[in-house]
C-alpha positions in Angstrom: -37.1 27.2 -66.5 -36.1 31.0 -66.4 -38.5 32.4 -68.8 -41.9 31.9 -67.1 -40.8 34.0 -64.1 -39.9 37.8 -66.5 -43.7 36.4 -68.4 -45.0 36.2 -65.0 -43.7 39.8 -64.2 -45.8 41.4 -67.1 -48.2 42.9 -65.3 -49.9 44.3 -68.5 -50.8 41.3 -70.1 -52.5 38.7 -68.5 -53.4 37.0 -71.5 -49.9 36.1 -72.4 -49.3 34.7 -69.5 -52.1 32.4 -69.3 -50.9 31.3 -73.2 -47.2 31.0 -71.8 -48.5 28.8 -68.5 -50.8 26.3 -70.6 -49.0 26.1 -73.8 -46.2 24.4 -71.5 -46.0 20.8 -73.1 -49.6 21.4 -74.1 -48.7 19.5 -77.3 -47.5 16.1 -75.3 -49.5 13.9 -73.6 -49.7 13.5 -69.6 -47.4 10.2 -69.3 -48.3 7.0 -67.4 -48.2 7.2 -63.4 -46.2 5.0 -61.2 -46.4 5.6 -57.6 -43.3 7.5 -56.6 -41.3 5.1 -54.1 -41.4 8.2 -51.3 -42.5 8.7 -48.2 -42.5 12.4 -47.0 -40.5 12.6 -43.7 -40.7 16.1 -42.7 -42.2 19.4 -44.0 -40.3 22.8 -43.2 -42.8 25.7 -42.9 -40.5 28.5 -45.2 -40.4 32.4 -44.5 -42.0 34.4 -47.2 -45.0 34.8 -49.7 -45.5 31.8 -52.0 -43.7 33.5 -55.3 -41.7 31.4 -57.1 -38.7 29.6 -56.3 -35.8 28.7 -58.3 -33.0 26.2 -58.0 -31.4 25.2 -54.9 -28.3 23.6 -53.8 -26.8 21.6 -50.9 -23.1 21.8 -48.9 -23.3 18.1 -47.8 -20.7 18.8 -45.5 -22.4 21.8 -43.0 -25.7 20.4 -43.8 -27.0 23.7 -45.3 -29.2 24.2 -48.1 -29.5 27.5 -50.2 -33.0 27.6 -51.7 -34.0 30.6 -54.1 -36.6 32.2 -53.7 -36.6 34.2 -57.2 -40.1 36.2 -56.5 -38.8 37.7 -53.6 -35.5 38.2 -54.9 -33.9 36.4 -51.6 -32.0 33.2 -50.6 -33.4 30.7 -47.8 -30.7 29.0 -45.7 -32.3 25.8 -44.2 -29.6 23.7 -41.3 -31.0 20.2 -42.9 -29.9 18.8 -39.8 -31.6 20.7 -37.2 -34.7 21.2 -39.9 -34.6 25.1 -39.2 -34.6 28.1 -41.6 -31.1 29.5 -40.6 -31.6 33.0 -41.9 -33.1 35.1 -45.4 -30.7 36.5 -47.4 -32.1 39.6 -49.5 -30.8 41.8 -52.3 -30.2 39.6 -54.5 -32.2 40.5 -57.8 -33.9 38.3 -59.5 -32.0 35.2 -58.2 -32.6 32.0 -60.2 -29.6 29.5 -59.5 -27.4 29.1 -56.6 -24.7 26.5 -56.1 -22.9 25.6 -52.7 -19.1 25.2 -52.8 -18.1 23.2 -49.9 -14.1 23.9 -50.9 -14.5 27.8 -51.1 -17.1 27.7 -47.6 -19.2 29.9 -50.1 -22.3 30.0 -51.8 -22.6 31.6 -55.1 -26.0 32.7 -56.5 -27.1 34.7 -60.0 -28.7 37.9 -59.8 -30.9 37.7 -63.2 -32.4 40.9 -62.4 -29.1 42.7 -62.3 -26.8 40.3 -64.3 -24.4 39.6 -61.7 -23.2 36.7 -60.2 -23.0 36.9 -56.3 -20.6 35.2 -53.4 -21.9 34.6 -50.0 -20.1 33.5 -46.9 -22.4 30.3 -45.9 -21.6 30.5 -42.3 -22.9 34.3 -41.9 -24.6 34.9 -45.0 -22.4 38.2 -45.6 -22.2 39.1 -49.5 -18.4 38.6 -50.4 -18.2 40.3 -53.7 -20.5 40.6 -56.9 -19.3 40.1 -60.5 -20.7 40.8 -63.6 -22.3 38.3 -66.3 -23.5 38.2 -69.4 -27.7 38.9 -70.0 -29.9 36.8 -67.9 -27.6 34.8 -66.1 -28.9 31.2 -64.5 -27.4 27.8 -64.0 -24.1 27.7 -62.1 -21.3 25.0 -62.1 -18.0 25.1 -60.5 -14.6 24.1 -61.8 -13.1 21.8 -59.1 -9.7 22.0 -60.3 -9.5 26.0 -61.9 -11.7 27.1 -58.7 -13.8 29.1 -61.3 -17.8 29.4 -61.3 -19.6 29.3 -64.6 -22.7 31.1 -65.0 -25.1 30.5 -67.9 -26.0 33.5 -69.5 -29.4 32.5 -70.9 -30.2 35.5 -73.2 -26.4 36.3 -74.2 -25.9 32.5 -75.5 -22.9 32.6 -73.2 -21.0 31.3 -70.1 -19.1 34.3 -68.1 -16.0 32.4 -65.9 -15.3 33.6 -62.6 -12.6 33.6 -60.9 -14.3 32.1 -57.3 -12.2 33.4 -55.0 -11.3 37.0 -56.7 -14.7 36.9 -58.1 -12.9 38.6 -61.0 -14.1 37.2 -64.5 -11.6 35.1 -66.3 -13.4 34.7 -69.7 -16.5 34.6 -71.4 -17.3 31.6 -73.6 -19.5 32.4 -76.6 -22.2 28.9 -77.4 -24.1 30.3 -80.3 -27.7 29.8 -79.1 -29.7 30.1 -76.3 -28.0 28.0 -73.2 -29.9 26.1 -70.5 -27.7 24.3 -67.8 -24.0 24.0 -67.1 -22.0 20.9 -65.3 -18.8 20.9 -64.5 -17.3 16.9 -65.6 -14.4 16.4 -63.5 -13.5 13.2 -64.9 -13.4 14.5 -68.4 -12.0 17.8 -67.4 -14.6 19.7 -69.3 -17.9 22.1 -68.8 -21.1 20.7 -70.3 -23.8 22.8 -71.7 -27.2 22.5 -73.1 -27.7 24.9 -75.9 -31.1 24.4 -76.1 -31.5 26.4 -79.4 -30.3 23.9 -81.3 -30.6 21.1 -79.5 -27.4 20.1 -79.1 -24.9 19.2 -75.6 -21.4 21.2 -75.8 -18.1 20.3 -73.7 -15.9 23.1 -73.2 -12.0 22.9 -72.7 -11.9 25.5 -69.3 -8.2 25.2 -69.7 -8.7 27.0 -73.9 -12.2 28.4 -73.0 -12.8 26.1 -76.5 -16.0 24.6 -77.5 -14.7 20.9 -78.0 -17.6 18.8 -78.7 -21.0 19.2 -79.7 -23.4 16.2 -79.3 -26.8 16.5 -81.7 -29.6 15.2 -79.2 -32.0 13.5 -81.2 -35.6 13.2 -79.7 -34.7 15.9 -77.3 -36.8 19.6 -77.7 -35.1 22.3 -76.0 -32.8 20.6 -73.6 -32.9 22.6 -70.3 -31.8 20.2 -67.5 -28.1 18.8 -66.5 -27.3 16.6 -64.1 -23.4 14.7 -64.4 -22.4 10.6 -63.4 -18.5 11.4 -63.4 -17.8 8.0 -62.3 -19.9 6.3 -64.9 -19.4 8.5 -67.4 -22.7 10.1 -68.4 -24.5 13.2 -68.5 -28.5 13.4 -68.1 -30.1 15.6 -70.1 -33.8 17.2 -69.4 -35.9 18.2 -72.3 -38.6 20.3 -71.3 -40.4 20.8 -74.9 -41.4 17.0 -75.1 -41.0 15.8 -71.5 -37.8 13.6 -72.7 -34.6 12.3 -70.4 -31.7 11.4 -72.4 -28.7 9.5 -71.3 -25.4 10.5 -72.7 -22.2 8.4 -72.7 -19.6 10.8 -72.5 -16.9 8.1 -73.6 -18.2 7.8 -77.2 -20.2 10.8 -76.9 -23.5 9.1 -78.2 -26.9 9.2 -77.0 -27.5 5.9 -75.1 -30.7 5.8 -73.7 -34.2 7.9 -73.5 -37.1 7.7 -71.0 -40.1 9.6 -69.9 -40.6 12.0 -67.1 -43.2 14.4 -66.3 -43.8 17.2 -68.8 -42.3 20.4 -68.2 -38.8 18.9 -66.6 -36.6 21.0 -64.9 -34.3 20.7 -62.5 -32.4 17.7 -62.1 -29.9 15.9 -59.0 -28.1 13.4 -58.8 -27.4 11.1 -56.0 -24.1 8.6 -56.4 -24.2 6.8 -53.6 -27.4 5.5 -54.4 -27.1 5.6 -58.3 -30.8 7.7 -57.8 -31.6 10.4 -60.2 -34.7 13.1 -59.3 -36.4 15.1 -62.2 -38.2 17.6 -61.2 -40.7 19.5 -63.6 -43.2 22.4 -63.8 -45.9 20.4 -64.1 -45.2 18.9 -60.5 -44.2 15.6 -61.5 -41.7 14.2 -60.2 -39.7 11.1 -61.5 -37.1 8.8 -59.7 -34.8 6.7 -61.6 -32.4 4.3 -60.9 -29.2 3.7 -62.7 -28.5 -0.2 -63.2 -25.5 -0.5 -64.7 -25.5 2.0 -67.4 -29.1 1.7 -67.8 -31.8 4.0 -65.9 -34.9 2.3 -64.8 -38.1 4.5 -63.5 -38.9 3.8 -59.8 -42.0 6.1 -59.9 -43.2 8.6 -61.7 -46.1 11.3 -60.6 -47.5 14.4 -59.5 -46.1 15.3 -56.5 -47.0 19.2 -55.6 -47.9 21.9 -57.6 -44.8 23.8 -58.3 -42.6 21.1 -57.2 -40.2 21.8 -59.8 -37.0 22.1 -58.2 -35.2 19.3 -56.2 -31.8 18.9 -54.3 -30.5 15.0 -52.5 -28.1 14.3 -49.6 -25.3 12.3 -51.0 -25.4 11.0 -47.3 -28.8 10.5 -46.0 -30.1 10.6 -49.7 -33.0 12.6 -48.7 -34.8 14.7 -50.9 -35.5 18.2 -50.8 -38.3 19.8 -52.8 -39.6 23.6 -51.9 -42.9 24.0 -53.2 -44.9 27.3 -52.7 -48.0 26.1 -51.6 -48.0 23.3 -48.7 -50.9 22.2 -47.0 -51.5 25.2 -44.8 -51.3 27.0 -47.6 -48.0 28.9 -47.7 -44.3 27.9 -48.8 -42.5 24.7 -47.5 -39.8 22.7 -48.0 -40.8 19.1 -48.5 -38.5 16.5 -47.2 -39.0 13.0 -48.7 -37.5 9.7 -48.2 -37.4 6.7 -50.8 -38.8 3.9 -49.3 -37.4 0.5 -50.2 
């Protein structure tokens, strides 16, 4: 959720920031616990103070993992393999997402703090080249086909395109409202987007930059996360104003199912393979869902870690990762959990 890091940074009012940290799903009621089917197989001591951290993303195919660290303005590269921090990247404003493109051997990060969007070299960590974005940029997808990166101008209502190997900016896509997350549906051939202002999932044509759709998500307040089942043709959609998980069919563009998750839900991934969706959410709760045929079902659902709110799986191992900024010794850690059978 980008806007309780720039409340956190107002150093003047400590009053709004306690408001802005408790009024988070203050209004809905804690849900039920299920044990969460995990088992925590490793814990990765991480460099730094224990400041926020943001999204995180995984090349499946080097076994690295990019993990922003947004209050120190850096990005973490972790060899999941060898279960070693590989090296801190720095300058990098502000970052909040950061995505992994296997294809480009890149990693591509937004600098909120100086609205840019960033390109890393994943094997050296070398900046490539910066672009500009639109006002508080955040989520990131990547266009398989146009090899173009999306950024999610939060504040601007917007999605700046990028040209991922130019890093020149192609277009800039105008959603009306406030956006949250951005997928990239190559089945459909479209961009997804939550404009969370209105509550409300967009597809946009990347070949027309055209808003082609727009899905009314009933039951849903403020629809933040994004997460996208190509094959089976659905998109999963966090709420974070009333701690709600909709399932979109993206064949008849309805809304085909709704469950519960922790309040506060945030980030959200994914795993094929093993049909296994993760939300993550402010609150630390985690929930694990498992899609039978079109239906999810909740494995578990509970408080995992106090700022546990971001979460990345291995299409190949499906392990989890979840950096948290407070592990047992008391600094940050990267948390690496298994689900048990």
């Amino acid at each position: 959720m980008s806007r309780l890091p720039r409340a956190v940074s107002a150093i003047a009012v400590p009053m709004v920031i306690t408001a802005t940290l408790a009024g988070c799903g203050s209004s809905v009621p804690t849900p039920a616990r299920t044990p969460l089917p995990l088992v925590q197989v490793a814990q990765l001591r991480l460099p730094g103070d224990s400041s926020r951290f943001d999204y995180e993303s995984l090349d499946p195919r080097r076994g690295l993992l990019f993990i922003a660290h947004l209050g120190q303005s850096q990005l973490i590269e972790v060899d999941t393999r060898a279960r070693r921090v590989v090296r801190t990247i720095t300058g990098i404003a502000d970052v909040h997402g950061v995505l992994a493109v296997p294809d480009e051997g890149r990693a591509y990060a937004t600098a909120t703090g100086a609205n840019q969007l960033v390109a890393l070299d994943e094997d050296t960590g070398a900046v490539l080249g910066r672009a500009p974005t639109g006002a508080y940029p955040d989520g990131l997808a990547y266009d398989t086909a146009d090899h173009t990166i999306w950024t999610t101008n939060e504040d601007d209502g917007s999605e700046t395109v990028i040209d991922a190997r130019t890093m020149r900016v192609v277009h800039t896509v105008q959603l009306g409202g406030s956006v949250g997350n951005v997928a990239y549906d190559p089945v459909g051939r479209q961009i997804l987007v939550d404009v969370q202002s209105d509550n409300t999932l967009a597809a946009v044509d990347p070949a027309t930059f055209t808003v082609v759709h727009r899905l009314p998500l009933p039951g849903c307040d403020h629809d933040h996360g994004l997460a996208v089942d190509p094959a089976d043709r659905l998109a999963f959609v966090a709420c974070d104003g009333n701690a709600a998980l909709l399932s979109v069919d993206l064949g008849t563009w309805t809304v085909a199912g709704t469950d519960r998750v922790g309040n506060d839900p945030d980030v959200l991934s994914y795993d094929p393979a093993a049909r296994r969706l993760f939300v993550a959410a402010e609150s630390g709760w985690v929930t694990v869902l498992h899609l039978d045929g079109r239906t999810l079902r909740v494995l578990g659902r509970d408080h995992l870690a106090d700022g546990a709110h971001v979460v990345a799986t291995d299409p190949a191992s499906h392990l989890a990762y979840l950096p948290v900024p407070h592990s047992a010794d008391g600094g940050p850690a990267l948390l690496i959990e298994q689900v048990t059978p």
